[in-house]
N, C-alpha and C positions, 0 to 999 in steps of 0.2 A: 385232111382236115385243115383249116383255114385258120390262122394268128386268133386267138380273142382282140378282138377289138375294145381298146380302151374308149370307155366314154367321159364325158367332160361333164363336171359338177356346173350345178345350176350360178356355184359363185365365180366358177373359172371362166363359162360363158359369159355372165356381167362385168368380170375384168376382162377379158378380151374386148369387147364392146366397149367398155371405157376407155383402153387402152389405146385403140383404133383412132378415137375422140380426139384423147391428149394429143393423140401424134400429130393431130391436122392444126392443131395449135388456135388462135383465135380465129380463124375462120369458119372450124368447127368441120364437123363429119356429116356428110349428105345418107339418107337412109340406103344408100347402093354398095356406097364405101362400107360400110360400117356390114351388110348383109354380105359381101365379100371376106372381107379380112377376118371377119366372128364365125364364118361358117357355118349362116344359118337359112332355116327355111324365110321366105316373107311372111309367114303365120308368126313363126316362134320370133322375129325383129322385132314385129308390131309386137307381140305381149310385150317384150324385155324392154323396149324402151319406155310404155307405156308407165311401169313396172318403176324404170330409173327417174322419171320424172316425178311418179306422185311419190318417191322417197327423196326429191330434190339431191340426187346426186348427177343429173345434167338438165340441163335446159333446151326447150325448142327456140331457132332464132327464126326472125320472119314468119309468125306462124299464120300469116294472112296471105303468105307467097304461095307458090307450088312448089319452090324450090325449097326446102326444108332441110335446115341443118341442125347440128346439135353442137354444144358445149360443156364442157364437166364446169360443175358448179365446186364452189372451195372444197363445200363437204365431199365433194366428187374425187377431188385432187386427194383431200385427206382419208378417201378409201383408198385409191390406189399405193397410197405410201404405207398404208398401214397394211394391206395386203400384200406389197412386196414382204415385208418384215415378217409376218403369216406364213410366206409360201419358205423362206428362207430359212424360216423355224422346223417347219415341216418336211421339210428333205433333208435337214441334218439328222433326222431320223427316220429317214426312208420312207415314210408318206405323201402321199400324192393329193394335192385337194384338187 
C-alpha cells in the first residue's frame, strides 16, 4: 500500500504561485517559471492566474508581448505577509492549510 498522498489547498497553491512572483523580484515570473516551481498543470496555471488578476493580487506586464510576465501587486505583497502570519498560526497547532 502506497504513503497517502498529501494534496495542496486551493490557497497553498495561490501562495506558492505568488511566492514564485515575489522571488523574481521586479522583473516579475514568466508563465513557465511560475508552472514549474507551483507544480501545476498548464490548464490549472491559466485558471489561477486568471483567478490572481481579476482579484488584483498580481498583474500582467507587456500584455501586447508573447513574452508575458507577472507581478504581485501591493495587495499581492499584503497576502503573502498576511499568509505567512496564517500558516505560522496554524502549525503552532498542528494544522496544515
Amino acid at each position: 500500500m502506497s504513503p497517502k498522498r498529501a494534496y495542496r489547498s486551493k490557497i497553498r497553491i495561490l501562495a506558492d504561485m505568488m511566492q514564485c512572483i515575489q522571488e523574481e523580484g521586479e522583473e516579475g515570473a514568466g508563465p513557465t517559471k511560475i508552472l514549474y516551481s507551483a507544480n501545476l498543470s498548464h490548464d490549472r496555471l491559466t485558471q489561477y492566474l486568471e483567478e490572481l488578476i481579476e482579484k488584483d493580487l498580481i498583474v500582467q506586464m507587456d500584455e501586447n508581448s508573447s513574452n508575458k510576465t507577472y507581478r504581485l501587486t501591493e495587495k499581492g505583497r499584503d497576502f503573502l505577509r498576511e499568509f505567512a502570519k496564517m500558516e505560522r498560526f496554524s502549525e503552532a497547532f498542528g494544522i496544515e492549510i
